[in-house]
VOGU-3710 file (C-alpha; in Angstrom, 3 decimals, decimal comma):
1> xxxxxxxxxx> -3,441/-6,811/-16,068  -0,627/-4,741/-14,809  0,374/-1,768/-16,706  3,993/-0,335/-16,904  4,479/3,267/-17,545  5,913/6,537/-16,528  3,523/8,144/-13,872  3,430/11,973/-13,323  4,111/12,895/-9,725  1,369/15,638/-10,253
11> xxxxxxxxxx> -1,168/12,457/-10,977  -0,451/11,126/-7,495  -2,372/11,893/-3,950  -1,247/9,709/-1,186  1,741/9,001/0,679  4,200/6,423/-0,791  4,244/3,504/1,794  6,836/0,265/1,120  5,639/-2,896/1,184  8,974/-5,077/1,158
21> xxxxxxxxxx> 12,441/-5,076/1,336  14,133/-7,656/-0,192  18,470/-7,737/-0,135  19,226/-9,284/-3,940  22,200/-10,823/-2,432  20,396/-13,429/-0,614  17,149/-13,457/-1,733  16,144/-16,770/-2,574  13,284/-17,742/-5,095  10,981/-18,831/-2,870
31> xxxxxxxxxx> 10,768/-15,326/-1,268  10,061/-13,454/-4,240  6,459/-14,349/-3,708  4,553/-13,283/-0,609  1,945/-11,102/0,267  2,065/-7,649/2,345  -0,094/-5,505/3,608  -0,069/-1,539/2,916  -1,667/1,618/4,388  -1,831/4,856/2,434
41> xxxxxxxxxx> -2,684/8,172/3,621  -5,060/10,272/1,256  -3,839/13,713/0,189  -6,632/14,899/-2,238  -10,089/14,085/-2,440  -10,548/12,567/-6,114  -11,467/9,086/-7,548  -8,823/6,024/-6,797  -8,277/4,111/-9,766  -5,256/2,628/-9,665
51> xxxxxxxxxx> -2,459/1,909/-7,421  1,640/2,781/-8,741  4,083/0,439/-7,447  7,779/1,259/-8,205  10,925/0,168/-6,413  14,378/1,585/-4,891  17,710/0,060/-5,340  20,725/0,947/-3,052  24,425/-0,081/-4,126  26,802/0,337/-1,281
61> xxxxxxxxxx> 30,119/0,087/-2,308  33,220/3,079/-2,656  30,516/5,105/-3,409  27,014/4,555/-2,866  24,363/4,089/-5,657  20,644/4,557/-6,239  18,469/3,052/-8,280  14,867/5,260/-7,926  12,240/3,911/-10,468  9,642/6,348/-7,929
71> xxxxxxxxxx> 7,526/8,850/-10,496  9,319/11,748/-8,476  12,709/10,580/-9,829  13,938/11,208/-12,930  12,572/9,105/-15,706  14,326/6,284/-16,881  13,882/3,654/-19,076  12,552/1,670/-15,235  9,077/2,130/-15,315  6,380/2,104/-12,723
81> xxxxxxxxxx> 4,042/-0,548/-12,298  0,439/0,660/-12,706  -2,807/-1,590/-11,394  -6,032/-0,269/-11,776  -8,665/-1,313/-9,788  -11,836/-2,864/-11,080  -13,930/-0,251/-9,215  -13,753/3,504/-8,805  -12,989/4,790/-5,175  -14,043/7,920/-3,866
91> xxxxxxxxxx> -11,298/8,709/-1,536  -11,240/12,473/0,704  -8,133/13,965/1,872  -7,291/12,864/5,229  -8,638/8,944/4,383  -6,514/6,175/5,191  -6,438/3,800/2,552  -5,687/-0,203/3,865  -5,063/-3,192/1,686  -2,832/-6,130/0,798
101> xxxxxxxxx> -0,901/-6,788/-2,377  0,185/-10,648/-3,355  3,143/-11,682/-5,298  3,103/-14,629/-6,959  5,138/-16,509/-9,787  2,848/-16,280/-13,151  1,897/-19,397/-14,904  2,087/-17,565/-18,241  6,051/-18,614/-19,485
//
């Protein structure tokens, strides 16, 4: 189960990488699920436990907006999205780190 909280930018050791860019004035519904694959280079040897997903808004307009929910923004009431994975990794600096993420509509209302 996903967690949300704040993360500390000090906790994190890999690049950031995105994943999907979606334009919320014509996104449809059916496009809010898919699946993407993701590549992230390792910083710091340590144990992977959990991946931080987070999202960027950008309001163009008479003057331009952001909306960073990243852990190196300023905290917010946005919060990151924290999975944790069912199995330690022992990742080395220098490790590229490959996977896919899946986004799907939950069947919990």
């Amino acid at each position: 189960m996903p967690l949300l909280r704040t993360s500390m930018p000090k906790t994190l050791f890999s690049s950031s990488c995105g994943f999907k860019h979606i334009d919320i004035n014509t996104v449809s519904i059916e496009e809010l699920e898919f699946s993407s694959s993701f590549q992230l280079h390792i910083t710091h040897s340590r144990p992977l436990t959990a991946l931080v997903l987070y999202f960027s808004c950008y309001f163009d307009g008479d003057v331009s907006v952001v909306l960073d929910t990243s852990p190196e923004s300023v905290t917010t009431h946005w919060f990151q999205t924290v999975l944790y994975l069912r199995d330690i990794v022992e990742v080395s600096a220098g490790d590229l780190v490959k996977g896919e993420v899946e986004f799907v509509k939950s069947s919990v209302v």
